[in-house]
N, C-alpha and C positions, 0 to 999 in steps of 0.2 A: 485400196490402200487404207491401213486401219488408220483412228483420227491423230494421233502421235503424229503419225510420219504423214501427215496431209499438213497439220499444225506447221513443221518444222518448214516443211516444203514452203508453205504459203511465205511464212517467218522470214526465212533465207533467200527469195525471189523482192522482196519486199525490201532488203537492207543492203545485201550483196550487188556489186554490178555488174550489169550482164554478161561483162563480156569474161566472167567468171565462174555464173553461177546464171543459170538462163532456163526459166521455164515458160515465160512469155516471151511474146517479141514486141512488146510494149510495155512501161510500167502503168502498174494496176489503176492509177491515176486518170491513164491517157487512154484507158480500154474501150469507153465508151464514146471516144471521138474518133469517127472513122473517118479517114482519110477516102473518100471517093471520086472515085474517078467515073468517065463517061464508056466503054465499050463502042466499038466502033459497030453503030449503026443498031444502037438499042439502048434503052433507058435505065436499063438491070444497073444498079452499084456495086461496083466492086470492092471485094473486102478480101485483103493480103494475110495468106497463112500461109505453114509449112508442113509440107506432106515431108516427114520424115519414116523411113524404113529401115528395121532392124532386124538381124541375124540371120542376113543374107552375105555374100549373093547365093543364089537358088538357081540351078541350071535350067528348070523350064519356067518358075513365077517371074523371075529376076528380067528375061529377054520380054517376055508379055510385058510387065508393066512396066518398062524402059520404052518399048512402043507406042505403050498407052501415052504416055506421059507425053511421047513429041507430037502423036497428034493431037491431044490439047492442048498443046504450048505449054506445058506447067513442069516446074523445077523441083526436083528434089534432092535429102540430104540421105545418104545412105548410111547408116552404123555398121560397118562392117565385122565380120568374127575373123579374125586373122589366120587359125586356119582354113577357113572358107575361101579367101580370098587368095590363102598358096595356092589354092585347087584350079579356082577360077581362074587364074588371072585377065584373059580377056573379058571379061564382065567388069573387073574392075575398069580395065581401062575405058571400055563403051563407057561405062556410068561417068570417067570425067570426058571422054570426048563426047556427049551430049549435054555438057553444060551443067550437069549434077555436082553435088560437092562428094564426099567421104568424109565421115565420124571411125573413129575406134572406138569397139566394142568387145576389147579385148581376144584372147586369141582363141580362147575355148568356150566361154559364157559358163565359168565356173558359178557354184554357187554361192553367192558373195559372203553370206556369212558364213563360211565354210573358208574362204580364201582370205592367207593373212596379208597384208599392207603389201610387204616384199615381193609376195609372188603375185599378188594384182600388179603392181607396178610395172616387172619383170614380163607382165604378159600383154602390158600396153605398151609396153618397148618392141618386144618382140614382133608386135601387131605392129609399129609403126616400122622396124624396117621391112617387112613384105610390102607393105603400102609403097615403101620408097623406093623400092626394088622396082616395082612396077611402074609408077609414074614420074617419080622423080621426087618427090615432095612427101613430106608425111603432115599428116593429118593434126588440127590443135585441137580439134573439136572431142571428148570424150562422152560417151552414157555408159556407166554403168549398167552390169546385167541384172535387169531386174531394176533398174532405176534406183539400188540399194548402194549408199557410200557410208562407210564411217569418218568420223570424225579425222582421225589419220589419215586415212586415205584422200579424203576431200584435200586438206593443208598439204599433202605430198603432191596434188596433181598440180594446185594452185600454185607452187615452189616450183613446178616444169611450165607454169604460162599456159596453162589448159582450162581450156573452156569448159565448165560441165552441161550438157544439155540433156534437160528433161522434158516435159509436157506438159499440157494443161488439159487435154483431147484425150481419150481414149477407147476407141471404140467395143477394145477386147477382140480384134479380129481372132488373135491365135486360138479362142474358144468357141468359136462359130462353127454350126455345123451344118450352115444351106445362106444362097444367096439372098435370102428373105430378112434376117437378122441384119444383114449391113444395109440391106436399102431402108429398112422399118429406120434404123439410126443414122442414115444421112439425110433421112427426111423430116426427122426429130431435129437435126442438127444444127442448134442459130449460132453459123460464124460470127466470130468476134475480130476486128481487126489483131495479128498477132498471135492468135491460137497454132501453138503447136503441137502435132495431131502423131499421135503414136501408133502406125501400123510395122506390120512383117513381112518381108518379100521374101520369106520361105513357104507362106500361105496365099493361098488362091485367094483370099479376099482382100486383101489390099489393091487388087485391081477392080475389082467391084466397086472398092469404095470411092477410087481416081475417077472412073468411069459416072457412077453416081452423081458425085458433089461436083464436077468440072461439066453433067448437063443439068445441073439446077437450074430452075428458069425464073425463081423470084429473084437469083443473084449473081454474081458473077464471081465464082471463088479463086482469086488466084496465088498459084504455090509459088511462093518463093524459099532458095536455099535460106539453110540456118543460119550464114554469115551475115546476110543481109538484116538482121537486125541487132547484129553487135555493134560495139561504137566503134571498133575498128574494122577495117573492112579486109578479106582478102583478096591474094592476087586474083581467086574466081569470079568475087564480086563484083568486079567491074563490067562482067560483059550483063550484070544481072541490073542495070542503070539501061532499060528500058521502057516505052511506053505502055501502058496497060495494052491487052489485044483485044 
């Protein structure tokens, strides 16, 4: 991210409120006081992020790392691409009957500076009734593709009560070209209470990376959905008001 749009980002997580404008799940304030907890039956701390995934769902990474994810206990937020998700549709539905959320991520992953206000709009609409068609519910959470908003587009989402969600994490799975690169950077990797962590479950490493950071043994990383640290909570988040594992 060139330093402009690193600047703006910081800027606007910094003033905005979360449940707006959200690229931590804490303010920068409260970053370095972790909330820890005990593990049952080990002294490791635990420290609360969110594995979120985008521009899926992915017919065979999609089913693996929905696996992954229930045998380590950890929750994730998925960004869906709305025609991915005509395709899929049972994928979508496992990702909410396993306790996952869903984001919109519009319907194509056009290129954003290429796409005017109207037809982003038009294609986070479109994305939200496949979403609803399927589950019942559409989705408030948005990321743009490419994590790129303009100024318009941002004030038009915020005018629908949408949430924009970015990151602060990035490992660059989608450029990886062996499992040696994600393990070298999950072991580089010092959680922060709130870090949300940008992977892709149309790529093989996103599981590597679940798999990775969920057997770290100096700490205990656990994923929670991206609702869970808005100030208001969704109807998902309720069953997400559990003890650490």
């Amino acid at each position: 991210m060139n330093p402009i749009r690193q600047f703006l980002k910081k800027t606007m997580s910094a003033v905005v409120p979360q449940r707006l404008f959200l690229v931590h799940g804490t303010p920068q304030s409260n970053v370095s006081k972790l909330q820890n907890c005990q593990s049952t039956g080990s002294n490791r701390p635990t420290v609360n992020v969110s594995f979120t995934f985008d521009d899926g769902p992915h017919p065979e990474y999609t089913p693996q790392l929905l696996d992954l994810l229930s045998e380590y206990q950890q929750r994730g937020t998925f960004f869906v691409i709305g025609e991915k998700a005509q395709k899929y549709p049972k994928l979508i539905e496992r990702i909410i009957n396993e306790g996952h959320e869903i984001g919109n991520h519009t319907f194509t992953h056009g290129e954003p500076f290429q796409t005017s206000t109207r037809h982003f709009l038009d294609e986070i609409k479109q994305t939200d009734q496949i979403i609803n068609q399927i589950t019942g519910f559409s989705p408030n959470l948005v990321r743009p593709p490419n994590g790129k908003l303009t100024v318009r587009k941002t004030l038009r989402l915020w005018l629908l009560r949408r949430s924009v969600v970015l990151w602060d994490k990035d490992p660059h799975d989608y450029s990886m070209t062996g499992p040696t690169e994600m393990l070298d950077w999950c072991q580089h990797y010092e959680p922060l209470e709130g870090n949300i962590i940008l992977l892709h479950d149309n790529h093989r490493f996103a599981i590597e990376a679940v798999s990775y950071l969920s057997e770290r043994q100096d700490i205990q990383i656990q994923s929670r959905i991206v609702s869970h640290w808005l100030s208001y909570k969704s109807d998902q988040d309720t069953i997400d008001q559990r003890p650490c594992a």
